[in-house]
C-alpha positions as CSV (number, residue, x, y, z in Angstrom):
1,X,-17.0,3.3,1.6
2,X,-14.1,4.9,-0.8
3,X,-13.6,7.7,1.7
4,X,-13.5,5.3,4.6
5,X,-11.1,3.1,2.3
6,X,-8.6,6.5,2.5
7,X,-9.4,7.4,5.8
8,X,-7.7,3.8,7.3
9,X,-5.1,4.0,5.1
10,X,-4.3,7.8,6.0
11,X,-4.5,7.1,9.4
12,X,-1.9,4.4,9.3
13,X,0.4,6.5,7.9
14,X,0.2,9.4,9.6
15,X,0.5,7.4,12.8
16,X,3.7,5.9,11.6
17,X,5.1,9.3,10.6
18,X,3.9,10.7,13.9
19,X,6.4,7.7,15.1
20,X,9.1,8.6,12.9
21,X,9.0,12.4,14.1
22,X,9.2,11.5,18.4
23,X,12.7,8.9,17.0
24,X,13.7,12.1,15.6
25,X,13.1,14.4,18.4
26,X,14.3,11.5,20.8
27,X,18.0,11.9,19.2
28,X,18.2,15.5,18.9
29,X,17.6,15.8,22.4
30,X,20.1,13.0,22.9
31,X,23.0,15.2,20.8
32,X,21.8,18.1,22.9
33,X,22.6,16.6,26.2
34,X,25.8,15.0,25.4
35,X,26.7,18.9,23.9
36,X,25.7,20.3,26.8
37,X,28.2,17.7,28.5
38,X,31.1,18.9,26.2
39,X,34.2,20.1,27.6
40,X,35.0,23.7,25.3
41,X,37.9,22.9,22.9
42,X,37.5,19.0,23.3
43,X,34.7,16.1,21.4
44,X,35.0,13.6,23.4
45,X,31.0,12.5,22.6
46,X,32.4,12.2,18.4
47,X,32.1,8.9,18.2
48,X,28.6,8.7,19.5
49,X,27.8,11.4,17.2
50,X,28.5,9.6,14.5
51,X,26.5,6.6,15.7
52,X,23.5,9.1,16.1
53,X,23.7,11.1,12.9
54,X,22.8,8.2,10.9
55,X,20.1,7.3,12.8
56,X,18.3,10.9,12.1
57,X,18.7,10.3,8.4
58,X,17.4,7.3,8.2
59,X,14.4,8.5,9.8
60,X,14.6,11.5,7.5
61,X,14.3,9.6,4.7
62,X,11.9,7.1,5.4
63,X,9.7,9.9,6.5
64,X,10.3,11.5,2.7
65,X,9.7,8.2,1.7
66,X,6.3,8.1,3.1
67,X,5.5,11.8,1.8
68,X,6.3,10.7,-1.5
69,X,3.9,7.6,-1.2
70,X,1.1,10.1,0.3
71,X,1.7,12.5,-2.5
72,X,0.8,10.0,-5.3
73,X,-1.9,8.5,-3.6
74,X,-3.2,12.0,-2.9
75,X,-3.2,12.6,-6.6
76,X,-4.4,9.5,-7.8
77,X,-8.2,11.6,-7.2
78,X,-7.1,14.8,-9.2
79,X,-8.5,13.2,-12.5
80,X,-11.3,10.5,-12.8
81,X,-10.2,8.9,-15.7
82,X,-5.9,8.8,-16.7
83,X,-3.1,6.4,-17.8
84,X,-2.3,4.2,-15.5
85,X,0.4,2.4,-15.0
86,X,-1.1,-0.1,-12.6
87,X,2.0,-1.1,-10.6
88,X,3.1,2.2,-9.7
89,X,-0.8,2.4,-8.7
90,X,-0.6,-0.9,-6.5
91,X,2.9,-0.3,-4.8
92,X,1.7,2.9,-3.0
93,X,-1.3,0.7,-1.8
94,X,0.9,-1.9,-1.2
95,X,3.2,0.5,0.9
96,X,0.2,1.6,2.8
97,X,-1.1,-1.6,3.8
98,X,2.4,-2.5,4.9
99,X,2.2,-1.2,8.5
100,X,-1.0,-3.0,9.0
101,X,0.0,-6.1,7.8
102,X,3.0,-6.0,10.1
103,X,0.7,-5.1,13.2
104,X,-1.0,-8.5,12.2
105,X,2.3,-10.3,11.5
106,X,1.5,-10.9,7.7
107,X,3.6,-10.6,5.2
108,X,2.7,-8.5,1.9
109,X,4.2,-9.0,-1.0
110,X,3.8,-7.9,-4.8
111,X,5.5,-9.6,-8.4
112,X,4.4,-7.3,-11.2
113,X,5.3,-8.2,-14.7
114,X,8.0,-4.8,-16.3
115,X,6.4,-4.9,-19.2
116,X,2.3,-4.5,-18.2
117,X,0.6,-2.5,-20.9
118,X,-0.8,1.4,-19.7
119,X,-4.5,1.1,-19.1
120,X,-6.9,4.1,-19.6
121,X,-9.2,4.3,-16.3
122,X,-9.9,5.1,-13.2
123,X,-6.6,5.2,-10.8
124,X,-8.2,5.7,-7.5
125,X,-11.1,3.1,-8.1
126,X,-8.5,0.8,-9.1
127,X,-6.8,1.2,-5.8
128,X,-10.2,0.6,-4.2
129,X,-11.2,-2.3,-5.3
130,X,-8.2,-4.0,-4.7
131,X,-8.6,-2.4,-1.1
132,X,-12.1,-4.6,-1.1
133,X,-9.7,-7.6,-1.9
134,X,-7.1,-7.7,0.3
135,X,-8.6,-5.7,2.9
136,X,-11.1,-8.5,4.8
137,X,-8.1,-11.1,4.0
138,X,-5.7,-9.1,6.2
139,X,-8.3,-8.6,8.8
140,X,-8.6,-12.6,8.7
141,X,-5.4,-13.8,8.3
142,X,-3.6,-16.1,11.7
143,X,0.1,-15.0,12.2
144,X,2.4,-16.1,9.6
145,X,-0.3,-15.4,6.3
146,X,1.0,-14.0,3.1
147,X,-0.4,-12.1,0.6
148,X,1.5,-11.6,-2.6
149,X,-0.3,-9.3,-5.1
150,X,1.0,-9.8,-8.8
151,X,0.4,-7.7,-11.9
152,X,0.6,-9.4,-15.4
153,X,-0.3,-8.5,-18.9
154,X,-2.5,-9.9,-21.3
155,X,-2.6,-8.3,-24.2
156,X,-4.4,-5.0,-23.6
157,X,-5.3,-6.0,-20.1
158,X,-4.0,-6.2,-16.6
159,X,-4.8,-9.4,-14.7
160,X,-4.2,-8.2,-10.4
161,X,-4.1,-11.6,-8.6
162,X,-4.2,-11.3,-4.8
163,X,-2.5,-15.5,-3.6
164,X,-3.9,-15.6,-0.4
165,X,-1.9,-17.5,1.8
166,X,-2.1,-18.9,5.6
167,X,-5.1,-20.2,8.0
168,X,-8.3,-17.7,8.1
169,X,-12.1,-18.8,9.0
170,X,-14.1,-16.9,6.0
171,X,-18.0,-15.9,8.0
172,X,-20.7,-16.8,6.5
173,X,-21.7,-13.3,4.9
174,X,-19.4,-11.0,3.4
175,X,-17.9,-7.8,4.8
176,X,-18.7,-4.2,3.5
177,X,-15.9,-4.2,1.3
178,X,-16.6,-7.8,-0.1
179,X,-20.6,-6.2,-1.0
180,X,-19.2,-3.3,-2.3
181,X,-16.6,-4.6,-4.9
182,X,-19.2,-5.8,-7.6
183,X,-20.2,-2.0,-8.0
184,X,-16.7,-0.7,-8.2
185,X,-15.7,-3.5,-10.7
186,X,-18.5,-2.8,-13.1
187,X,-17.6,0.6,-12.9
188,X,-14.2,-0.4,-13.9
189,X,-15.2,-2.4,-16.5
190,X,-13.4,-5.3,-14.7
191,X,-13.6,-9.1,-14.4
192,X,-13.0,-11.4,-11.1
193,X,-12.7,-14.6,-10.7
194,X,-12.0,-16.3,-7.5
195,X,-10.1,-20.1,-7.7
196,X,-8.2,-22.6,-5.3
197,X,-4.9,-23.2,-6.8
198,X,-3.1,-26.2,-6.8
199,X,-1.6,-25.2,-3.3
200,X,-4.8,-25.2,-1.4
201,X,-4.5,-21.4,-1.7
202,X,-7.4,-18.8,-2.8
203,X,-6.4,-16.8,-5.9
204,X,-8.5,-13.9,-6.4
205,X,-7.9,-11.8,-9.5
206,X,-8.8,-8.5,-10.9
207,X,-8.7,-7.9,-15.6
208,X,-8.8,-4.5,-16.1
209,X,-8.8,-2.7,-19.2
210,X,-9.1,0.3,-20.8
211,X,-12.8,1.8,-20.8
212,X,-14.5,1.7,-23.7
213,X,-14.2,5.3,-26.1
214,X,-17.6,5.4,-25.8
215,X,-17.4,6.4,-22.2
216,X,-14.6,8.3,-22.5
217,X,-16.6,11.1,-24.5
218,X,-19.2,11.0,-21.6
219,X,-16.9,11.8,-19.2
């Protein structure tokens, strides 16, 4: 289920990349007709150049953008076990879950705390399990849901609360990802708790700590 977790989320950005790449190609073929158009010694196409040009580097730089997203999530999986700093781990899941949320027109949002204390685990299960969360919400949600993820500290720990906002008819079993997120969490060493807040609105929530030194040396 982890590597299915990556594959969707790879998939969604490389289709979104693949999008930013024909825009590019779509204006460089533009500025190659209107050259081909120029009169020798004269620009008269300058000022649609310049309307152009920024176009290309704003797709540029969204497309580094998104390489520098996929990098970190890449390397998330190098080590099992690191220091993480859990909302530079959620932002480039939250980054990657934006296209999809758009596709459904829901918003995403995250509030983490500055100050969150480092935790000592598992970076990429992390990300998984918070997959298992929001995921099956995303797939539910009506046009107009929200989902704001927040991140805050208490004392050693990391509480990850998923407000989970807008209409959405839960089934009466739950999805893959639901039944898989009590093995990933006791790997983790996590708690969860699940509420209705004073809104009407489910709260789901992830503590995480670091593992115990014990488990450490058996890793």
């Amino acid at each position: 289920m982890q590597l299915a977790f990556i594959g969707k989320l790879m998939a969604g950005l490389s289709h979104e990349f693949k999008n930013h790449l024909a825009i590019i190609k779509e204006l460089n073929g533009l500025i190659e007709d209107l050259l081909i158009l120029e009169v020798p010694g004269q620009s008269v196409n300058s000022e649609r150049f310049k309307k152009i040009i920024p176009g290309i580097n704003e797709r540029i730089a969204q497309a580094a953008e998104m390489c520098r997203v996929l990098s970190g999530f890449s390397h998330r999986m190098d080590q099992p076990l690191s220091s993480i700093n859990v909302s530079d781990v959620l932002q480039e899941e939250i980054y990657l879950l934006r296209r999809f949320a758009q596709q459904k027109q829901v918003h995403i949002e995250s509030l983490f705390d500055g100050d969150l204390p480092a935790i000592f685990n598992n970076p990429s299960l992390l990300q998984f399990a918070v997959f298992c969360v929001v995921w099956p919400t995303l797939e539910l949600l009506e046009k107009g849901g929200r989902i704001v993820i927040t991140g805050t500290g208490k004392n050693q720990s990391v509480e990850i609360t998923a407000i989970l906002e807008g209409k959405m008819e839960r089934p009466e079993n739950d999805t893959p990802w639901e039944a898989m997120l009590p093995q990933v969490l006791e790997i983790l060493g996590a708690e969860f708790s699940h509420r209705i807040n004073e809104d009407g609105n489910e709260d789901v929530a992830i503590t995480i700590s670091s593992i115990e030194n014990s488990y450490r040396d058996n890793t």
